[in-house]
C-alpha positions as CSV (number, residue, x, y, z in Angstrom):
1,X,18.9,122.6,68.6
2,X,16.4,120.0,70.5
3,X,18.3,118.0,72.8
4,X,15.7,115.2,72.8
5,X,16.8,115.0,69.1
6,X,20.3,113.9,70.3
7,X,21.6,110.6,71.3
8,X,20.8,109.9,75.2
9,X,23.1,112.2,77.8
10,X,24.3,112.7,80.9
11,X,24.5,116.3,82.2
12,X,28.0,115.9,83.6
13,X,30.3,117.7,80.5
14,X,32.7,116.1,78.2
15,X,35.8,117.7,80.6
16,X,35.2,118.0,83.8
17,X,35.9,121.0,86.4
18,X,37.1,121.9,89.6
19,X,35.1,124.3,91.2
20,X,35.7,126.0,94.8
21,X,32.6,125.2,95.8
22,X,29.6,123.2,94.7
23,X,26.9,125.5,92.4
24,X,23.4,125.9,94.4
25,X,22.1,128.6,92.4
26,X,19.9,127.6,89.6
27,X,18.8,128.8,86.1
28,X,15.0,129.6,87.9
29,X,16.8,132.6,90.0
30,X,17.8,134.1,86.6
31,X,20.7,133.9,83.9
32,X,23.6,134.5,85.4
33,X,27.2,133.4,86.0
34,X,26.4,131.6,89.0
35,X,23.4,129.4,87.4
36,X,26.4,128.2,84.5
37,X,29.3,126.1,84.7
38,X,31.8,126.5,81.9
39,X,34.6,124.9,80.3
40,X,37.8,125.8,81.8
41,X,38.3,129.0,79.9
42,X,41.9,128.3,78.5
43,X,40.2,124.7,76.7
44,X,36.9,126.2,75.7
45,X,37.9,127.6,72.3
46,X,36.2,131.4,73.8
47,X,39.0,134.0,73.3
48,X,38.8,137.7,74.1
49,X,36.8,138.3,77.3
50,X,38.4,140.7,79.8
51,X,39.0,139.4,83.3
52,X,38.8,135.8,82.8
53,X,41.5,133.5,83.9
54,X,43.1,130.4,82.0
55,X,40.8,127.9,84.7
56,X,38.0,130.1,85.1
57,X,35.1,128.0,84.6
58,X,31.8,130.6,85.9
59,X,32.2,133.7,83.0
60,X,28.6,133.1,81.1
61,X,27.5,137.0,82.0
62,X,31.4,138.1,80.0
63,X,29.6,135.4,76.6
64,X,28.3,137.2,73.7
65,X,24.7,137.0,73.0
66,X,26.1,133.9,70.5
67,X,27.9,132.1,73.3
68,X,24.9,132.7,75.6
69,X,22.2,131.3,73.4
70,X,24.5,127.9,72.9
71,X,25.0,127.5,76.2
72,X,21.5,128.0,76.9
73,X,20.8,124.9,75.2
74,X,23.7,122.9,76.5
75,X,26.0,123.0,73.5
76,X,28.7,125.3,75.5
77,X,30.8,126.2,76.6
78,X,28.6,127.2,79.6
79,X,25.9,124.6,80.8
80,X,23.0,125.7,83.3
81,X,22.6,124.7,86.8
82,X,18.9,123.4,87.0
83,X,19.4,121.4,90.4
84,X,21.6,122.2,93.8
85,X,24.6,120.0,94.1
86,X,26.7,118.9,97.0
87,X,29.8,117.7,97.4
88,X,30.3,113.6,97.7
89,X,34.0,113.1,97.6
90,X,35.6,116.0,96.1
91,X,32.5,115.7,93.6
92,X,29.5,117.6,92.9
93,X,26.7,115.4,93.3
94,X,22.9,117.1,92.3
95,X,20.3,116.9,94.6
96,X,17.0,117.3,93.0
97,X,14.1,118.1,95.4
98,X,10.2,118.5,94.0
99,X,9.9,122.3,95.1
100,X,13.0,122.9,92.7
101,X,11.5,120.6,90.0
102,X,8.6,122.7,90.6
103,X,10.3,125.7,90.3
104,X,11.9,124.3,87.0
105,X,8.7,123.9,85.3
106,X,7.4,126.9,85.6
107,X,10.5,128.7,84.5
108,X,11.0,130.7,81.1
109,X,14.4,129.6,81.2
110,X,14.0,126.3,81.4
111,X,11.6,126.2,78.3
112,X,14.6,128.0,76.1
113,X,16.9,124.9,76.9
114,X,13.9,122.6,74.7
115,X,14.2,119.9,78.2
116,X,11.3,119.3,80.3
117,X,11.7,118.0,84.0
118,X,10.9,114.8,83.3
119,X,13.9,114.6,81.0
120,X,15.8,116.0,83.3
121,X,14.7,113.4,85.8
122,X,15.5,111.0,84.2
123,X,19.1,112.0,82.9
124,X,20.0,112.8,86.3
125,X,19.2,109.2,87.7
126,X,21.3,108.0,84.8
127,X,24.2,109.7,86.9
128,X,23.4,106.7,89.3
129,X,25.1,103.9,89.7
130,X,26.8,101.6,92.2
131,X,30.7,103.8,92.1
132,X,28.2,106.4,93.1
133,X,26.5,104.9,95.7
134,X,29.5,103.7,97.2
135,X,31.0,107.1,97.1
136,X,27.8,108.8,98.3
137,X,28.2,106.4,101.5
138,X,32.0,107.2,101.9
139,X,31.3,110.7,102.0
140,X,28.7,109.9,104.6
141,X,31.1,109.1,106.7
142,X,33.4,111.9,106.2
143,X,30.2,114.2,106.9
144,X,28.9,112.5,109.9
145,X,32.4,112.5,111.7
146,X,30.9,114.3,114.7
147,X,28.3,111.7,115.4
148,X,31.0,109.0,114.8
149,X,33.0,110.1,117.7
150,X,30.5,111.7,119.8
151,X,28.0,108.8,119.6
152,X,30.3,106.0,118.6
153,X,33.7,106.5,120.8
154,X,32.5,108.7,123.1
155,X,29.1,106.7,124.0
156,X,30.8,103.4,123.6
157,X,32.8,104.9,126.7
158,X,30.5,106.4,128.7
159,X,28.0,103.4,128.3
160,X,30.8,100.7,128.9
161,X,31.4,101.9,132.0
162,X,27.8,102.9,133.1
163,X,27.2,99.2,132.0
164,X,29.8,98.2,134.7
165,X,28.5,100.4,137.5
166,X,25.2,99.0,136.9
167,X,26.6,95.4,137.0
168,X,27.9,96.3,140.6
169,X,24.4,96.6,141.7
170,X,22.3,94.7,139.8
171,X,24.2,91.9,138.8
172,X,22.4,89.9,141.4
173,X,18.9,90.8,140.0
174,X,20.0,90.2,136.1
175,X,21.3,86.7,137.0
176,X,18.5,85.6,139.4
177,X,16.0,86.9,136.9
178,X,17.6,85.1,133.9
179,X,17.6,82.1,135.5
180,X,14.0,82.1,136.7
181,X,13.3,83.0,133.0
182,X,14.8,80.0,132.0
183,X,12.7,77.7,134.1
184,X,9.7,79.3,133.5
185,X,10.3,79.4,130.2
186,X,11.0,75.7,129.8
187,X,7.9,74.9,131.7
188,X,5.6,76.8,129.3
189,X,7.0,75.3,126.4
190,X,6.4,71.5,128.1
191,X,2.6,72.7,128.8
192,X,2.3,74.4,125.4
193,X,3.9,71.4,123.6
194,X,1.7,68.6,126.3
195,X,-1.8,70.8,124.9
196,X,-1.0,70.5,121.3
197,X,-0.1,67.1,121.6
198,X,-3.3,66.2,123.2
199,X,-1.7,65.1,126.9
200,X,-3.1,68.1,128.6
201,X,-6.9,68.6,127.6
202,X,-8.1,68.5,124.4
203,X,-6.6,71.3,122.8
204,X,-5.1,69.0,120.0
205,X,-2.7,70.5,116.8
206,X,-5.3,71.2,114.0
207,X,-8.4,72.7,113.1
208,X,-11.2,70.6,111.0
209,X,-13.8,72.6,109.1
210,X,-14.9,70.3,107.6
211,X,-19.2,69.1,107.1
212,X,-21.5,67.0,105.4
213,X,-24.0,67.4,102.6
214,X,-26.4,65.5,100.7
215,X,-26.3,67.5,97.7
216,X,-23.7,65.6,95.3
217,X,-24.2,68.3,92.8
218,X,-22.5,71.1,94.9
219,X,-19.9,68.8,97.1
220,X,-19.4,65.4,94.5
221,X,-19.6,62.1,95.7
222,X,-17.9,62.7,99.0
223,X,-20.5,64.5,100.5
224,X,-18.0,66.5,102.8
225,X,-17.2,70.0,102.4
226,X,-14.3,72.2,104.1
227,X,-11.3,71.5,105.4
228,X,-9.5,69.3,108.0
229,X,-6.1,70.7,109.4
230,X,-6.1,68.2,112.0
231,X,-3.5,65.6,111.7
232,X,-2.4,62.6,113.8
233,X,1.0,62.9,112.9
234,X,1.8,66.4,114.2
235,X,-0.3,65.5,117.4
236,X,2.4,62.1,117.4
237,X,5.4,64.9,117.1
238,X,4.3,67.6,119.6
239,X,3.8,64.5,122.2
240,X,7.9,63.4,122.0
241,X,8.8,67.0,122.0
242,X,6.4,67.5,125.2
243,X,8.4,63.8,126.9
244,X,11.5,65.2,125.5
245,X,10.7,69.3,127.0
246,X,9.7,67.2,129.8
247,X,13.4,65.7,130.6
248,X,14.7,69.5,129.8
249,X,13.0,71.3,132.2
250,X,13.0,69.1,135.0
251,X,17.1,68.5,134.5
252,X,17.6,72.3,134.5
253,X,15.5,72.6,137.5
254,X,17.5,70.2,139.1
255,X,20.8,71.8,138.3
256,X,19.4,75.1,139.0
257,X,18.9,73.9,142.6
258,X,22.1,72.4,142.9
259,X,23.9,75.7,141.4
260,X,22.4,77.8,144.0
261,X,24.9,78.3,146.1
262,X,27.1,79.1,143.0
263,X,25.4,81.3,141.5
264,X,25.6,83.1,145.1
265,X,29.1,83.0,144.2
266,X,29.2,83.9,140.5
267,X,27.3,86.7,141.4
268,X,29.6,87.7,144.3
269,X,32.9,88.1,142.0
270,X,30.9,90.2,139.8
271,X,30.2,92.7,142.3
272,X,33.6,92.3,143.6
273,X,35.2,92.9,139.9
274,X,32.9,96.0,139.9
275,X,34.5,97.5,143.2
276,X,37.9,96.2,142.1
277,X,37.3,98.4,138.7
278,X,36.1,101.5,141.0
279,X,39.0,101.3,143.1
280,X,41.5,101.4,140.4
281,X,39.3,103.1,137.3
282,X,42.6,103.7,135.3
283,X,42.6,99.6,134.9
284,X,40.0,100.2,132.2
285,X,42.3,101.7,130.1
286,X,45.3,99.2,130.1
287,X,44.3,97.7,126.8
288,X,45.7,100.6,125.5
289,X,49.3,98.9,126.0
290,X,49.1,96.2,124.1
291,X,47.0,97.9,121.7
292,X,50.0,100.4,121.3
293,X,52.0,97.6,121.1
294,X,50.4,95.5,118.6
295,X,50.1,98.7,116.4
296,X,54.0,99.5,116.5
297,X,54.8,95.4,115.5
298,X,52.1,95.3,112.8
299,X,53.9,98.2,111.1
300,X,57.6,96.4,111.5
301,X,56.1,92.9,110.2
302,X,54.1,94.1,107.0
303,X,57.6,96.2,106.4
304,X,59.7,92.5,107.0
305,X,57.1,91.0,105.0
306,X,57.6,93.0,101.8
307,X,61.3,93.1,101.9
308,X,61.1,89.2,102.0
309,X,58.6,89.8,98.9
310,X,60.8,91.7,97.0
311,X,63.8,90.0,97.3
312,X,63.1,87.3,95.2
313,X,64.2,86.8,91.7
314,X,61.9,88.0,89.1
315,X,61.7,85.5,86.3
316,X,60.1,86.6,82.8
317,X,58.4,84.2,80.9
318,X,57.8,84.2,77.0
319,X,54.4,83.9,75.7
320,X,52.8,84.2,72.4
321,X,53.1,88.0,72.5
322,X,56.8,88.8,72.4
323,X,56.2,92.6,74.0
324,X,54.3,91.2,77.0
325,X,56.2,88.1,78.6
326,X,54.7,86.9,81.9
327,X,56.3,87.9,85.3
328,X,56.5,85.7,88.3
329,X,58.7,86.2,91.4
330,X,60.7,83.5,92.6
331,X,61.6,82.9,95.7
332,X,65.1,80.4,96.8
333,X,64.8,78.0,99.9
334,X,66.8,80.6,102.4
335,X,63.7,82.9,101.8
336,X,61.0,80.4,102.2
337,X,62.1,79.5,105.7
338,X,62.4,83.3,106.9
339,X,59.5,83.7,105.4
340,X,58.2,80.7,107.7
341,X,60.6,82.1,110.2
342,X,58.8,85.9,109.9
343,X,55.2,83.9,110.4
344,X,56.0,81.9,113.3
345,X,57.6,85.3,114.8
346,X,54.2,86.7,113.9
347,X,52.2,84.1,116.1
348,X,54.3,84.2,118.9
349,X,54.9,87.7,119.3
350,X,51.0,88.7,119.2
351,X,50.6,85.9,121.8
352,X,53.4,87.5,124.0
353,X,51.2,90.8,123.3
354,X,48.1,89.1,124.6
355,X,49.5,87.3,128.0
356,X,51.5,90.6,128.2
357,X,48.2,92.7,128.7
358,X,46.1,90.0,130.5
359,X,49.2,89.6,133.2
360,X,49.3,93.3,134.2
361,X,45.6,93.5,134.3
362,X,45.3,90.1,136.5
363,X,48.5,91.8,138.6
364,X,46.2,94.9,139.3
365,X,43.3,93.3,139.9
366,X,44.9,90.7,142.6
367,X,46.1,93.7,144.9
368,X,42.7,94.7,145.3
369,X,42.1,90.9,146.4
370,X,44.9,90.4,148.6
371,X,46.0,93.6,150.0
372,X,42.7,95.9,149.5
373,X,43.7,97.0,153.1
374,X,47.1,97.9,152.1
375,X,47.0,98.5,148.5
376,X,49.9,100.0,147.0
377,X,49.0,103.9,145.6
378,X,49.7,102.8,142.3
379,X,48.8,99.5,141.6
380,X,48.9,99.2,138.1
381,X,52.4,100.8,137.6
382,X,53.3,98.4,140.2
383,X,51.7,95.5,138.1
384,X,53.8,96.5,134.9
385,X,56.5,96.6,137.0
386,X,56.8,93.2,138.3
387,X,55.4,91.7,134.8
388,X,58.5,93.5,133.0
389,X,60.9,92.4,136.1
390,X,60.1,89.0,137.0
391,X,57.4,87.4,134.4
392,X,58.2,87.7,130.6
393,X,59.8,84.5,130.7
394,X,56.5,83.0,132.1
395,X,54.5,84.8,129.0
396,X,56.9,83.8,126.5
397,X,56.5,80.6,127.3
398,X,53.3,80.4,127.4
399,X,52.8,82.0,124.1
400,X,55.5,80.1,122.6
401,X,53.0,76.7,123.0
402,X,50.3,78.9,121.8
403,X,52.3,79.9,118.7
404,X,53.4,76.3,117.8
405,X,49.8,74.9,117.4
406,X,48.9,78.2,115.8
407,X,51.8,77.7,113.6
408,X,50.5,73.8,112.5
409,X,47.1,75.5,111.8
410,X,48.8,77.7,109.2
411,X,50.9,74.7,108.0
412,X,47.4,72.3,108.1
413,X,45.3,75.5,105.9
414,X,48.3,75.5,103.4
415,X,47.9,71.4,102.7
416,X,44.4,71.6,102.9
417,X,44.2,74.5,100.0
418,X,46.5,72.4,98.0
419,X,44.7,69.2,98.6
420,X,41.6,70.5,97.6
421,X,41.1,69.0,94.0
422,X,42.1,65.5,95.7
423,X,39.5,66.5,99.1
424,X,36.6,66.8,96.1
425,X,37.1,63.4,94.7
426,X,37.7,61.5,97.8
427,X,35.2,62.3,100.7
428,X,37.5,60.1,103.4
429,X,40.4,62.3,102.8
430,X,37.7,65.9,103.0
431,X,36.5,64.5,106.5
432,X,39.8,63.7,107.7
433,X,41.6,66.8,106.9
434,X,37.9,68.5,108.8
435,X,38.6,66.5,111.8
436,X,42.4,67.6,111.8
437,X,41.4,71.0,111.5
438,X,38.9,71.2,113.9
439,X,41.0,69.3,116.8
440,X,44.2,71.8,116.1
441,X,41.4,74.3,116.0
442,X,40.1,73.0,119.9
443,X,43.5,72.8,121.1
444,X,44.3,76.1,120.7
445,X,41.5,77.1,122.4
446,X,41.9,75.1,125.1
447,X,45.9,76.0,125.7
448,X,44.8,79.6,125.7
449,X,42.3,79.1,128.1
450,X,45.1,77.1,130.2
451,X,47.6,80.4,129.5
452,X,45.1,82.9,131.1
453,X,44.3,81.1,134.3
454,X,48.1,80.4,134.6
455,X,49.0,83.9,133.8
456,X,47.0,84.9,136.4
457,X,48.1,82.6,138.6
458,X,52.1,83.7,138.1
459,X,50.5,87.7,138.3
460,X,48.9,86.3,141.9
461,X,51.2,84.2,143.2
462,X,54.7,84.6,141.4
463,X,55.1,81.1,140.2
464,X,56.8,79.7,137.3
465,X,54.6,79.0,134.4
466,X,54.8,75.9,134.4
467,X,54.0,75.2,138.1
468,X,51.3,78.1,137.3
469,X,49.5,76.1,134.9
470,X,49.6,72.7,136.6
471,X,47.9,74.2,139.5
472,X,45.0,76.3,137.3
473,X,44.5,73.1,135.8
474,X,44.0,71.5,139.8
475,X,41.8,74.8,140.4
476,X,39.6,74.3,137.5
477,X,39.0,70.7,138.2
478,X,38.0,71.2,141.7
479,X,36.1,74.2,141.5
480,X,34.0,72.9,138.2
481,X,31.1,74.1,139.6
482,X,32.0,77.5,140.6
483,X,34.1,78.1,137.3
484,X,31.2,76.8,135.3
485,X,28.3,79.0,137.5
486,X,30.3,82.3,137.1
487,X,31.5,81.4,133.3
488,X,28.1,81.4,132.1
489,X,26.7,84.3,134.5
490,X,29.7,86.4,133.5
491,X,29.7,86.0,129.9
492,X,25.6,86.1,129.4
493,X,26.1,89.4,131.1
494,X,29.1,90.9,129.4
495,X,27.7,89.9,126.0
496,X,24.3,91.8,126.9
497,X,26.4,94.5,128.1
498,X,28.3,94.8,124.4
499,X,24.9,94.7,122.5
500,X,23.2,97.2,124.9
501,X,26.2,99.1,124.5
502,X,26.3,98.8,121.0
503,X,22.2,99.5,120.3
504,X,22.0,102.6,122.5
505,X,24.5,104.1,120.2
506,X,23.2,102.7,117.4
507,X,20.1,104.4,118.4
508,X,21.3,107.9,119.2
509,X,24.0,107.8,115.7
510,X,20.1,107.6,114.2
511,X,18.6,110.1,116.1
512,X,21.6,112.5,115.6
513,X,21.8,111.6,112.0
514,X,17.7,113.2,111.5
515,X,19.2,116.6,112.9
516,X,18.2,119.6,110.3
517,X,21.7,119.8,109.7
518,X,22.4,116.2,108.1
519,X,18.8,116.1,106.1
520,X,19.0,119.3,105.0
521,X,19.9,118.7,101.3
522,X,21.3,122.2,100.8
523,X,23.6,121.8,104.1
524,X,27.3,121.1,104.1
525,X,27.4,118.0,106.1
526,X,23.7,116.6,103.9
527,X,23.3,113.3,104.6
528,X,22.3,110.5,101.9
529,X,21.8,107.8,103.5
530,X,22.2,107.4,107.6
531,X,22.5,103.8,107.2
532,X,26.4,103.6,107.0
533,X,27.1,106.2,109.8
534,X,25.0,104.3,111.9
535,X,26.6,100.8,111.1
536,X,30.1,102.1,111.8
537,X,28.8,104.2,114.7
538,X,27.8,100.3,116.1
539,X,30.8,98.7,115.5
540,X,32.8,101.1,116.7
541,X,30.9,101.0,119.9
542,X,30.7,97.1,120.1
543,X,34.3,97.3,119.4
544,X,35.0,99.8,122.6
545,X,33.0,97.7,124.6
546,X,34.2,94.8,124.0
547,X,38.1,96.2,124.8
548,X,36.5,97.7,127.9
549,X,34.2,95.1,128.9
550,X,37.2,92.4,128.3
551,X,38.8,93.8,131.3
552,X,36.1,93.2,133.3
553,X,35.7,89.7,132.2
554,X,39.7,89.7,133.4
555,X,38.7,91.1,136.4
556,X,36.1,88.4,137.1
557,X,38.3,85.7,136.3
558,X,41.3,87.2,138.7
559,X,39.0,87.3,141.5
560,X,37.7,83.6,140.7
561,X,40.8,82.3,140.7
562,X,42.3,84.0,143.8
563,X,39.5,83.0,145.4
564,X,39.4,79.5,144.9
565,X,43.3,79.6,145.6
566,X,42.4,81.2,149.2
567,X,39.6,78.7,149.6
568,X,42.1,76.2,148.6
569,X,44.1,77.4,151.8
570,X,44.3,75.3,155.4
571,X,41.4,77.0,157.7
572,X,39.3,78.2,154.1
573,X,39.5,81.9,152.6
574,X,41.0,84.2,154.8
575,X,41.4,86.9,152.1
576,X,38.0,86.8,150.5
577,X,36.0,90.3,150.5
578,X,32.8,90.0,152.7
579,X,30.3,89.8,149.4
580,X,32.3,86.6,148.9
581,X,32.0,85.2,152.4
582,X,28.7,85.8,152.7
583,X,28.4,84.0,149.7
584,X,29.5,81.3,151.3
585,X,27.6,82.0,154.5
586,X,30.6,83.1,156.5
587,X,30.8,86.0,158.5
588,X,33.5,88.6,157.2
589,X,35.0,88.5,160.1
590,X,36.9,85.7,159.7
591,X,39.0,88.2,157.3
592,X,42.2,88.6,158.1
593,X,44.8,90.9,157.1
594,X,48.0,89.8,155.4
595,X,49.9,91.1,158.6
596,X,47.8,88.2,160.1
597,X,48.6,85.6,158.0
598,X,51.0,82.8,159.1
């Protein structure tokens, strides 16, 4: 039998097997049980071989010499192992490499079985396809497990927090340096932009190449030869963008000098969040609360939301095939409203999750503000502790408001999806709907940005929301400058910190994934393809950081806002931390103590 004579194959068999393990010994290292996999022995028509079980599949050494030659050239019930294989998903995958090819074609086995290597070749890439790829990738991860956590959740740790330790002491030079960038930057693009357009010597936009010549023959009529990239126009565009970089650059100069002071400031409650997080480094992991506690009321709502599902009224529906109606699930009014009930519940309980976790995190971070002298040995418990005593009425409040304009976006998503075929034929009514979106949209925002500083305000102070938000309204109006100076510092340097974070394991996940042991094809934990380990290994680590570095951003906030409360005080801050008051250009000896206070 020639098996190029036969229609085009695939070497996986008709039935497939379950093995124990994956075969890695090949028909080059002789004939032998382990270089063929068989047909389960009860379904391959072979009777009469001692020893043998009913789902054997390796028993080519117990064939006759009849059996052997068959399988020899892949008509069964044994077929030879010419490759390695490894396992990708409870599959046996081969993996070819050229010193096995080599090995192949220089075999006396392999010329009995009539297939060169290039056949071969070429029926295993037929294996290939996109199932496979995906699966190859999936088993990647399953493999690379180690350098997931190790690199991924470990390293997103460690480096989160080394991020934060080096914020403590360099958070000055980062934010000085990024703003002198940013000067120096906008002055070289208003030079760059004044010397193409011809304002600052004669460095115009354009090349010309272009010269003269008498001989018509060669050049035509013209008489010019090359080209001239120099154009009037571009030198006409470069010369508004230099007026234009112009107005930029001396603006931001300008603010920069009236900022100075606050960025003194911004810089200040950054170092002061950093020695807040030192002094109480079980803060860090507080997220882990409302992370529990999202987990456990995810679980009850998708469980609410399919009993709602399933207690409609299934309706069958005739169609032109009597044996296969159409079934639809209909639902009566009752259920539509707890079903509208169950979403606004949704909303408002993840809010109350939220201002939950930000409130015992702003509660911990206060004591260090305005006791650090006396700080209570636990402050965090102490934090929950008064949130669950005297504030949940404050947060569910708060995220009650949220919830309601949440709950209009849902409503405004549900009319804009079944407006859409009117939306396409009438632009008015497309922009509208945009505008309606996108103001709900900024609302939202707004409100929760309202609900954090008054959260942190009732976690400071122990007022009612209400009087709590009012008065972080006041704060953020009057202290526009500051809020704005330590916004921008804060969140330029927490974002860095994520995609540091995030490429230094990225990095190592790629260093750890060229180990011997993940590009060894013949290993257990082979590697395809390190692409997807390493993806995952950088989201999981931006991820970390971000729950991580979120609680310094809560931190910084906290300290903002007590401080501008204290400055806000008869007589000016009398709580502040000396980075603070020196910020300011006061002497930390006008701190008092609380015992001190009036």
């Amino acid at each position: 039998m020639n098996v190029r004579d036969s229609p085009p194959m695939t070497l996986t068999p008709a039935d497939s097997v379950c093995m124990e393990a994956c075969p890695t010994t090949t028909i080059t290292s002789g004939l032998s049980a382990a270089s063929f996999v068989c047909k389960y022995y009860g379904k391959s028509g072979v009777s009469g071989l001692d020893g043998v079980g009913e789902w054997d599949v390796q028993y080519y050494d117990k064939l006759n010499t009849a059996a052997k030659a068959s399988s020899l050239v892949m008509a069964g019930p044994c077929y030879p192992v010419f490759v390695s294989y490894t396992p990708v998903l409870n599959r046996c995958v081969p993996v070819p490499t050229e010193a096995q090819l080599a090995a192949l074609q220089g075999s006396s086995n392999m010329n009995s079985t009539n297939l060169t290597t290039a056949d071969l070749v070429s029926n295993l890439n037929s294996l290939g396809s996109s199932r496979d790829m995906i699966q190859d990738y999936l088993e990647d991860l399953i493999k690379s497990w180690v350098v997931i956590v190790v690199t991924g959740m470990l390293g997103g740790l460690v480096f989160s927090i080394v991020w934060m330790f080096f914020l403590r002491y360099f958070s000055g030079c980062m934010a000085w340096t990024t703003v002198l960038l940013t000067n120096v930057i906008l002055i070289v693009l208003t030079i760059f932009c004044g010397l193409k357009g011809g304002l600052i010597g004669d460095d115009t936009v354009g090349v010309s190449y272009v010269t003269s010549s008498t001989n018509t023959t060669l050049v035509g009529a013209g008489g010019s030869l090359g080209v001239d990239t120099s154009s009037s126009a571009d030198a006409d565009v470069f010369k508004a963008a230099t007026y234009i970089m112009a107005v930029i650059t001396v603006v931001t100069f300008l603010f920069t000098l009236l900022m100075i002071r606050r960025i003194m400031i911004a810089v200040a409650c950054l170092k002061v969040a950093s020695q807040a997080i030192a002094a109480m480094p079980m803060v860090l992991f507080t997220p882990a609360i409302p992370l529990l506690m999202n987990v456990v009321f995810l679980g009850w709502s998708v469980m609410v939301a399919v009993f709602l599902y399933a207690s409609g009224t299934i309706v069958y529906t005739s169609t032109s095939d009597p044996d296969k109606p159409s079934v639809s699930i209909k639902w009566d009014e009752t259920l539509q409203y707890m079903s509208l009930y169950h979403l606004f519940g949704i909303f408002w309980t993840t809010q109350f999750i939220a201002g939950f976790g930000m409130m015992v995190t702003a509660g911990s971070i206060a004591a260090f503000y305005w006791n650090r002298d006396k700080m209570p040995p636990a402050p965090i418990t102490a934090s929950l502790k008064r949130t669950c005593r005297y504030h949940l009425g404050s947060i569910a409040l708060g995220s009650f408001i949220v919830a309601v304009v949440q709950f209009i976006r849902a409503i405004l998503e549900y009319v804009d999806k079944k407006t859409k075929r009117l939306q396409d034929t009438n632009p008015v009514v497309k922009f509208f709907m945009c505008c309606v979106k996108y103001c709900v949209w900024y609302l939202e925002q707004v409100l929760k940005f309202i609900n954090r500083n008054a959260y942190i305000l009732v976690a400071v102070k122990g007022y009612s929301y209400c009087y709590s938000a009012v008065e972080a309204v006041k704060l953020i109006i009057f202290n526009a400058g500051r809020m704005l100076a330590v916004n921008t510092v804060g969140d330029f340097l927490t974002w860095l910190g994520k995609l540091v974070v995030a490429g230094i394991c990225g990095l190592l996940a790629f260093l750890m994934c060229d180990l011997e042991q993940y590009t060894d094809p013949t290993s257990a934990t082979y590697l395809t393809s390190p692409i997807l380990p390493v993806i995952v290994v950088v989201f999981v680590a931006y991820c970390e950081a971000d729950v991580f570095l979120s609680v310094y951003e809560m931190a910084v906030d906290t300290i903002l806002l007590s401080f501008c409360e204290d400055c806000g005080t008869s007589g000016g801050p009398k709580f502040a931390p000396p980075l603070l008051m020196s910020a300011l250009g006061k002497s930390s000896k006008s701190h008092v103590t609380p015992s001190d206070k009036d």
